[in-house]
N, C-alpha and C positions, 0 to 999 in steps of 0.2 A: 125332408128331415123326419119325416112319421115313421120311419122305420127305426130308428137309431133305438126305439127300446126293446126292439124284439131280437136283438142280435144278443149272445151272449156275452158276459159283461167283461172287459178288456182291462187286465188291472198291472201294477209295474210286476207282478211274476212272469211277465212276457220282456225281455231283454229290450224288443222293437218298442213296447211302449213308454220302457226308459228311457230309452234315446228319444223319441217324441219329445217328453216331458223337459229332458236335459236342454234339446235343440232348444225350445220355446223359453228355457229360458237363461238361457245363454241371448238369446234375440233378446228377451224383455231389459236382462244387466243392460247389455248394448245399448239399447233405447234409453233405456233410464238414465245414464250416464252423459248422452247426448242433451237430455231435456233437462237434468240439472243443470248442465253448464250453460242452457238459456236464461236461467233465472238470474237476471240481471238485473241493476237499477234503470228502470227507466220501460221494460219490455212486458208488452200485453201478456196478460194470463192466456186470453184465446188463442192469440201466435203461438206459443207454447204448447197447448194443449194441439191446436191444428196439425203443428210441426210434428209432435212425437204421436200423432194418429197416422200420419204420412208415414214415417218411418218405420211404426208396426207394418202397415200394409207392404211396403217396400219391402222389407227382412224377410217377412214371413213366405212372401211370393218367389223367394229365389231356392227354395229348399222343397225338396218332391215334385220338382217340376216336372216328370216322368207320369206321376201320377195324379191324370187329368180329375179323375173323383172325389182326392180328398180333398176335403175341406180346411184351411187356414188362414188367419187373419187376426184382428183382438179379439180378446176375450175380456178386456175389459177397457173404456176409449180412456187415453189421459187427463187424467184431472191436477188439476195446479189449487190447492185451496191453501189460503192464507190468514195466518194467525190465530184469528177467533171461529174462523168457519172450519168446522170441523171434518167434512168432505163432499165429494161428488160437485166440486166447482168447476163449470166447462162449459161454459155460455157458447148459446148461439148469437148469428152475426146479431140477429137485432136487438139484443138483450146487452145491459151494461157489462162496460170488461173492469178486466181490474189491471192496473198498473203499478208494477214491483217496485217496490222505493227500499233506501239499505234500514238493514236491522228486522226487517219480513222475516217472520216465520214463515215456509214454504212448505207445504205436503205434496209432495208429487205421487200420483196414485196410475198405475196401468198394469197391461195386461196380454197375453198372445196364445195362442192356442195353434198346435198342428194337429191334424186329424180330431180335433176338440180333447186333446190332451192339454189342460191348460194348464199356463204359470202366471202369477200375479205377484206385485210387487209394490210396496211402496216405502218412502223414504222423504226425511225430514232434513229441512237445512237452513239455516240462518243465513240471507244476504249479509255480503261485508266481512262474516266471521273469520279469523286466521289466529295463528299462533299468537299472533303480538297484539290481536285485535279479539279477545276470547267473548264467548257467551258468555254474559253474567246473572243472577238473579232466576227470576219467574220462568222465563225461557230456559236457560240453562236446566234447572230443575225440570219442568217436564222432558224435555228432548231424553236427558241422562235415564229417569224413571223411564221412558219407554222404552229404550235402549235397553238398560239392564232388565226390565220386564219381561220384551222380547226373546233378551238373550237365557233367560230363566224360560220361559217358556219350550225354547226348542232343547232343552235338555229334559224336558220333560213331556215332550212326546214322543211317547215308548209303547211297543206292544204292553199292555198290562197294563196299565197307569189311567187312571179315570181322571176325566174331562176337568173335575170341580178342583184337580190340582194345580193348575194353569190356572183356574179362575182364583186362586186365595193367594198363588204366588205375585200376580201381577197388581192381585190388590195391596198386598202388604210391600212391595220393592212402590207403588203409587204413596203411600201412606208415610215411608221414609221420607219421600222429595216432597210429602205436604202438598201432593197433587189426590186427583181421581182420574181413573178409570173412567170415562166412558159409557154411563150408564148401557144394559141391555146391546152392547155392541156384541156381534156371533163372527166368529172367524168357523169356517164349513171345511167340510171334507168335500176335494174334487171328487169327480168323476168326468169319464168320458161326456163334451158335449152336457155337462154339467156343474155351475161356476156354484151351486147351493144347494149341494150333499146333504143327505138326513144329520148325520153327525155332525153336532156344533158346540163349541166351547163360546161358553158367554164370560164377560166381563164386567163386573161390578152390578149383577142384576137386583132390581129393585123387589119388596116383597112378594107383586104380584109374581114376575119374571121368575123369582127363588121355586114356588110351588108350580109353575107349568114347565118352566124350561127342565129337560131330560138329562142324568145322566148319564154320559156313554163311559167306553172302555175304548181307548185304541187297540188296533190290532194290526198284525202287519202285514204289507201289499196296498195298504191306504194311502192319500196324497190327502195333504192339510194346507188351507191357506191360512197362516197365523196369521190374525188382524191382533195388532195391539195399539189405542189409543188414548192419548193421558192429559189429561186436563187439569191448568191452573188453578181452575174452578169448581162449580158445583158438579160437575162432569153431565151433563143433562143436555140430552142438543136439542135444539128447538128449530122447527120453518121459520124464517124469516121470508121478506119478500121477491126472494132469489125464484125463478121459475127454475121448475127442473127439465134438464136438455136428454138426461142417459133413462133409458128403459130400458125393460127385457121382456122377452113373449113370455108369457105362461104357459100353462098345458090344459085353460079352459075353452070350451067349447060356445060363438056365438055368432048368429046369422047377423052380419053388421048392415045397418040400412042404409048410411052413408056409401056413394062412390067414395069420396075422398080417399073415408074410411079404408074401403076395399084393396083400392090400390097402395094407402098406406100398408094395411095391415102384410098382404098380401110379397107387397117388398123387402117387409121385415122377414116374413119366412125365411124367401130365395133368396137374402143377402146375407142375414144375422141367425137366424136360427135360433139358439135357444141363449146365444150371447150377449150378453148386454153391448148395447149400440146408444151414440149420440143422435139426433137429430140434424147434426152438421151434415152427417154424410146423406143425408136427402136431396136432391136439388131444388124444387120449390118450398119455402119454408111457410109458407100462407097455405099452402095443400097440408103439408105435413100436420100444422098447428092442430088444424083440423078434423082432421082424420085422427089425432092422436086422442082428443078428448073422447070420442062414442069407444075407442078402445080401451081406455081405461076408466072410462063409466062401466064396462062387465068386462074388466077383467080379465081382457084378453090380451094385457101388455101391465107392467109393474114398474111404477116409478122407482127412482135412487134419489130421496128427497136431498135437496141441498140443506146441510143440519149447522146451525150455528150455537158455538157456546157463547156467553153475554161477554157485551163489547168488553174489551182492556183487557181480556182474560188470554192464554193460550196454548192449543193444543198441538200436541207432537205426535206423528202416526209412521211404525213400523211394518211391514207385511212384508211377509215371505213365501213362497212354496217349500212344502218337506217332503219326501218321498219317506216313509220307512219302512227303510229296505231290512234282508234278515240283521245283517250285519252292522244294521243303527240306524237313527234319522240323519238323510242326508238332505241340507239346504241349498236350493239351486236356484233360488234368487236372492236380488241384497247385497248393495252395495258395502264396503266396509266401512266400519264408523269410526272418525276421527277424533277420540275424550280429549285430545290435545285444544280444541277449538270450545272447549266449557270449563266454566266453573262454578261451582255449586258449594252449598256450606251443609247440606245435607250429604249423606250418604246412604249405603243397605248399611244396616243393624241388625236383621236378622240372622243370627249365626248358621243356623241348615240355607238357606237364602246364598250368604256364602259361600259355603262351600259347595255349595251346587254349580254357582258361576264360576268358582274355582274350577271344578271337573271341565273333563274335554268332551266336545258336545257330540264326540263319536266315539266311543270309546276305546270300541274293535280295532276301528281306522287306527286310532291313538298307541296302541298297543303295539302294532307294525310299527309304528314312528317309535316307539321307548326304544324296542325292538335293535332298531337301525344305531338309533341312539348309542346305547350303548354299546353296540362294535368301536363305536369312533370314540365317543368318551364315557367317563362314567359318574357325570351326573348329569340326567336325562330329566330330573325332576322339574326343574324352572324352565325348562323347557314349554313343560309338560299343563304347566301353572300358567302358562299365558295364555292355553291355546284358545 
């Protein structure tokens, strides 16, 4: 994997790396769709999480099969976090599971990558919820704000559009539903074999966060993972006593003195690379445990803390892939979302807010559609208003 930054840098103005990106995640919809329909009353979060890690490796392995070299697999392992835990829940076997009971807030969180063109994905769902059986209250209200957040978000990442505009739109559609954001949460710009791009859009950042954190410019031939997370509460996540199971290697440099170590470390190269991986996929978990501490005593591996907001509170989390292409941002992960299954006594009230989410989130694309539209009939408008 030490060679992947001396090669020149591979971005979607190559048609083949589109199709990469698209494949991966057409897998992750797939997957994710599957690991939803796990989330049942009565079914471990690990099973779940186990299941749609199985499924990534399985998808992923049946596409370039020709091409013994590349590399494919997750790019981020499934997590199931519920209610008040804010993300990265995915216990290993010997650590406490969780078992889904109805009326759970669900976060389902993952991830796939071919040739380390990756796609991420995540999505929220209420156990039990249906037409006749709707989301009401505190629930209802965050899931809606992320939703519409999200969906305010991918209409505003656009070549030219700076970063801090996604960060005031998703606070204020947070601030209608009498939620927050998420303190200091970055949604990254992909790269090849790279899940934590320089470029990042933060959410609800605190004063310190306000003066360090950068802002960028989009521009186009970029991939964005939109994270968007919204909290009933103070939006502040916090370690509770959850152990963390998913790391990722870094790019620091240290002679480890442990075997364990070694051979942990060493596995992580030649399996994961520069991916975030669970702990599950190790086979001794008493070697692993082990080895994992002298690695991230220096920093040669980085946790995904399991982050809790305080009990009875609860958080709803969106994520998407965007490619933006010349011709708009195109989203290629992300299940579609069901308003039929909420209700809420808030709403947006911001008028530009609005009609933003009014607009179609591709425009170009949109135009072909008016376009067609009006051959067949001629009012293309309400059409045009839902898209």
């Amino acid at each position: 994997m030490a060679d992947e930054k001396d090669v020149v840098e591979k971005t979607i103005a190559e048609d083949l790396v589109v199709t990469k990106y698209k494949m991966a995640g057409e897998i992750v919809n797939r997957v994710l769709k599957q690991v939803v329909d796990k989330c049942v009353v009565g079914a471990s979060v690990r099973e779940i999480c186990e299941f749609g890690d199985v499924l990534l490796l399985e998808e992923t392995s049946k596409v370039f099969k020709k091409e013994k070299e590349l590399k494919k697999g997750i790019a981020f392992p499934t997590c199931v976090s519920v209610n008040n835990c804010i993300c990265h829940f995915s216990p290993v076997p010997s650590e406490p599971d969780y078992t889904l009971k109805d009326e759970d807030l669900c976060k389902v969180d993952l991830g796939a990558h071919i040739d380390g063109f990756i796609a991420v994905v995540a999505h929220t769902i209420v156990i039990g919820a249906s037409s006749e059986n709707k989301v009401q209250g505190r629930k209802a209200d965050c899931i809606l704000a992320a939703h519409f957040a999200s969906q305010a978000a991918l209409r505003l990442l656009k070549p030219g559009n700076e970063t801090y505009a996604i960060t005031e739109a998703v606070q204020k559609i947070a601030e209608d539903y009498k939620c927050k954001p998420v303190e200091g949460m970055l949604s990254h710009q992909l790269k090849q074999f790279k899940i934590d791009g320089e470029k990042t859009i933060i959410q609800n950042p605190n004063d310190a966060q306000k003066k360090e954190h950068e802002k960028f410019e989009f521009d186009k031939h970029e991939v964005y993972a939109m994270d968007v997370l919204i909290s009933t509460g103070e939006g502040v996540g916090k370690e509770a006593d959850t152990r963390v199971s998913i790391y990722k290697k870094t790019d620091e440099v240290y002679q480890l003195k442990l075997k364990a170590s070694r051979t942990f470390y060493s596995e992580v190269r030649t399996k994961h690379g520069s991916m975030p991986f669970n702990l599950r996929s190790f086979e001794e978990e008493t070697k692993t445990k082990m080895g994992v501490v002298e690695c991230v005593n220096h920093k040669l591996i980085e946790p995904f803390q399991v982050l809790y907001e305080k009990p009875g509170e609860y958080v709803a989390h969106y994520k998407f892939t965007v490619l933006l292409m010349p011709n708009g941002p195109h989203k290629i992960t992300g299940l579609s979302f069901e308003p039929e299954l909420y209700q809420s006594e808030h709403s947006v009230t911001d008028q530009k807010i609005k009609s933003l989410l009014n607009s179609s989130a591709n425009p170009k694309a949109a135009k072909k559609k008016k376009k067609k539209a009006e051959n067949v009939v001629e009012q293309p408008m309400e059409v045009e208003a839902a898209a």
